[in-house]
N, C-alpha and C positions, 0 to 999 in steps of 0.2 A: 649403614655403618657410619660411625661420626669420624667426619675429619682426621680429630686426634686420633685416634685408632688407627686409621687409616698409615697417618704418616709414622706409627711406633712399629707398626710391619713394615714401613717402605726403607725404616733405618736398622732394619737387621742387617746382621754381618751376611759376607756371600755364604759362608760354610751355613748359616742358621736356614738360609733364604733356599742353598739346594736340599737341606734333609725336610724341609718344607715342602718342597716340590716333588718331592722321591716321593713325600706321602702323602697329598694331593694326587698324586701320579696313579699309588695304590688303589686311593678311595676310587676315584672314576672305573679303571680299570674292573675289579672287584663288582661297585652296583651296574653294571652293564654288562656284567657277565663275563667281560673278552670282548664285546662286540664291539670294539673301537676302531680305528684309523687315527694318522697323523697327517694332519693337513699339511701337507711340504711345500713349501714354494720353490727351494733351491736356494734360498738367501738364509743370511747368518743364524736369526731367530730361531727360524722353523728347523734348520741344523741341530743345532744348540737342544731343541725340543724331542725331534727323533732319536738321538743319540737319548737322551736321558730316558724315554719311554721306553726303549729299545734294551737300556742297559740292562731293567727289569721283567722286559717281557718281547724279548728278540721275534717276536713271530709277526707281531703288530706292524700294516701293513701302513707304508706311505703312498699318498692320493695326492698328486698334481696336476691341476690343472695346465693343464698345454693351450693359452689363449694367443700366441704371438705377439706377446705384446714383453717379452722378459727378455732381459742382456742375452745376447748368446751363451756368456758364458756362465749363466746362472742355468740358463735350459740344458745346457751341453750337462751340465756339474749334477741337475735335477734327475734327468736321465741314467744318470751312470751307481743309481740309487738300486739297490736291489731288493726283489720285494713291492715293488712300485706298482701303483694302479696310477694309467693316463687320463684325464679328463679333458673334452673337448666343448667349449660354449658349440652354442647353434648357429650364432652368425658372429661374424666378424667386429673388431673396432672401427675398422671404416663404416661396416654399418651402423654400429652405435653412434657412431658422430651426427650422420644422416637422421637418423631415426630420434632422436633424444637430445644428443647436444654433447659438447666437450667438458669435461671435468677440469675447473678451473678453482682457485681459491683454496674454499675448503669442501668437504663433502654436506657441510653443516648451508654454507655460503649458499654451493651450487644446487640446492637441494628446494630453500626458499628461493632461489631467480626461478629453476624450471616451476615449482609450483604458482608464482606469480605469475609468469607467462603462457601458461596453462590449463589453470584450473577453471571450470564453469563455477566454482564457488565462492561467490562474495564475500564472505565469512572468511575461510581460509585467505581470500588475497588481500584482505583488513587486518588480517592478523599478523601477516608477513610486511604488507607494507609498514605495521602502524604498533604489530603489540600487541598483546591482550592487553585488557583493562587493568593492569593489576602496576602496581611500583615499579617492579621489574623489567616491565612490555613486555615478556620473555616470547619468543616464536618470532622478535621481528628481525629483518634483515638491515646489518651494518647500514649504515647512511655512508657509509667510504664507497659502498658496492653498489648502490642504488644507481649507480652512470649506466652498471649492464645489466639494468634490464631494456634498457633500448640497443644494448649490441647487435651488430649484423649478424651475429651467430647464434648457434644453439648452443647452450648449456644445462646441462644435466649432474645430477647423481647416482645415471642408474649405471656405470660400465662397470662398476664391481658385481651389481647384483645378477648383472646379465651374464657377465662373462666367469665368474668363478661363482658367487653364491648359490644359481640354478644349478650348475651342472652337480656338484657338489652335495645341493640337497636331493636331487631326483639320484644319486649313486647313495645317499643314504637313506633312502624311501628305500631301495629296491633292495638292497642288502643287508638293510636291518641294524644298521651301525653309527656309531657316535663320533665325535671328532674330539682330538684333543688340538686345538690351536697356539697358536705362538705368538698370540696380542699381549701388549704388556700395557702397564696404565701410562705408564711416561709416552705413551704414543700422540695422546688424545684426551680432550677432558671428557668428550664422548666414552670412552675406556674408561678413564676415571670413574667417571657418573655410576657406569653399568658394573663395573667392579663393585662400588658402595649398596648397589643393589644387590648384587648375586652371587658375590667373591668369585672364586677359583674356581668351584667346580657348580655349576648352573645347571642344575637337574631339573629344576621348575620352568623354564625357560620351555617357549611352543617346538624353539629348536635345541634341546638340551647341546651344552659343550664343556668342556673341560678346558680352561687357559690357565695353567698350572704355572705357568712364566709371568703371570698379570706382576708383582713386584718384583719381578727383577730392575736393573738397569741396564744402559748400554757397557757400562763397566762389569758389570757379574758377567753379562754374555761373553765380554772378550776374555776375560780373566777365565772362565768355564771353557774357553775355548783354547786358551794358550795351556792351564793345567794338562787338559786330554790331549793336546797336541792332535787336535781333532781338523779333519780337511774339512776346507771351507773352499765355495767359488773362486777362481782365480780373481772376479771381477774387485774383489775388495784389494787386490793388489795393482788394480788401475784406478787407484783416485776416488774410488765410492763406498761410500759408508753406507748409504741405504738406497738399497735395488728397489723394490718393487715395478712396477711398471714403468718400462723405459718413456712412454710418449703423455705420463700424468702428469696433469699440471698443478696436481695441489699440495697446494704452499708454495709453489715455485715464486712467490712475492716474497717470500722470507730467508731464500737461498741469498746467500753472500755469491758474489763474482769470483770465478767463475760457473754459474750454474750449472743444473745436471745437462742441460740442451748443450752450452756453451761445450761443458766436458765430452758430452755425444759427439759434438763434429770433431773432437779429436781422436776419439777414440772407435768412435764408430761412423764416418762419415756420410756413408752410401744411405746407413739409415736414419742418421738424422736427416740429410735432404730428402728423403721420402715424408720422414715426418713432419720436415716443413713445408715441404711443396705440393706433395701426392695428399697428407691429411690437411693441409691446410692450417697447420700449427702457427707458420710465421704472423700471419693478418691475426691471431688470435692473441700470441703472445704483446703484437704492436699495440694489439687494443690498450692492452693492463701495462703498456708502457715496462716489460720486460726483456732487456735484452736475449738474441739468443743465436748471435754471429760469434 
């Protein structure tokens, strides 16, 4: 999909953007039979998403991942969902830190360090350091971030794949069923990218999904949300606009003061000092020169 294209869907009105989505919603539902799910996480998004799947086809079941790693009061709010399938990874985030390394930057960032410090292939670590051969370099990593790959820590990309994408895809091996997700492209130029590749409903895809919400904004979400007078997490009524995992460090370079850590010890204190002490967050954030007192 070209560009322009792209951004004359991204500037549709909300009302054009939801009778979009109601029929996006349709199409997946319909080629899968019924055998869907709603990926929930308990944050505003995936809200936003069940409600609308739901308005059309009340029986469709929501699937959360339970990792420990979510505000209480997104977990507390995710639970109180009825109709809910729980999902549990296999081992923990303190394991993943141990085993792989901490999510730091970006997923795009921490993705080229672990494969630089990793990989037995020449090739891939020329590529990473250096670029392909091409105008571009494309594959290589920032020269801003080049200082960690001699960090004392481990850095990775894999605590999403470990802890929500496995469990996620083995409940959809065994039950025969599809996901509708709540990714939108203003997230990520990653999102962007695969949007231009595959729009809204990705049937061709090795893991087909359905992101019916891919051009919304964070404006249609709140606006769709204050319309239905629809409950959302308490947690957005304590100073947070975007939940996802309370102890992730990516993007926390981009957060303005006071960051999501700095907002943690206020709000949630016991487990920010776990975060900082028990996972070792502090020496991690000191590295990248991020406050998080």
């Amino acid at each position: 999909m070209e560009s322009y294209r792209l951004n004359q869907l991204l500037s549709m009105s909300p009302r054009a953007q939801l009778e979009r989505t109601r029929r996006k919603i349709r199409e997946a539902y319909h080629h899968w039979e019924g055998d869907v799910y709603v990926a929930f996480s308990g944050g505003r998004d995936s809200t936003v998403l069940l409600d609308l799947v739901r308005e059309q086809f009340p029986k469709v079941p929501a699937v959360f991942c339970d990792t420990g790693l979510e505000y209480p009061e997104v977990r507390k709010f995710a639970l109180s969902v009825d109709n809910l399938v729980t999902l549990k990874p296999k081992i923990t985030f303190k394991e993943i830190l141990s085993k792989y390394g901490y999510p730091v930057i970006s997923k795009e960032t921490a993705q080229k360090l672990y494969e630089i410090r990793t990989t037995k292939s020449d090739k891939l670590r020329h590529k990473r350091m250096h670029g392909d051969d091409n105008k571009n370099k494309s594959g290589k990593l920032s020269e801003k971030w080049k200082f960690l790959i001699d960090c004392p820590f481990k850095i990775s990309h894999m605590c999403c794949d470990v802890m929500k994408k496995r469990p996620s895809k083995s409940f959809e091996k065994k039950e025969g069923v599809f996901p509708f997700v709540g990714t939108m492209v203003c997230d990520s130029q990653l999102r962007k990218q695969s949007y231009r590749k595959h729009t809204c409903n990705a049937f061709d895809l090795t893991r087909p999904r359905s992101a019916p919400l891919s051009l919304w904004s964070e404006d249609h979400i709140r606006l769709y949300v204050k319309d239905r007078g629809l409950k959302i997490s308490d947690i957005y009524n304590m100073g947070e606009n975007h939940t996802g995992c309370m102890f992730c460090a990516f993007s926390i370079h981009l957060e303005k003061s006071p960051n999501k850590f700095q907002r943690m010890k206020k709000i949630h204190p016991r487990l920010w000092a776990y975060c900082m002490d028990k996972l070792g967050m502090r020496e991690v954030l000191k590295y990248i020169n991020i406050p998080c007192e």
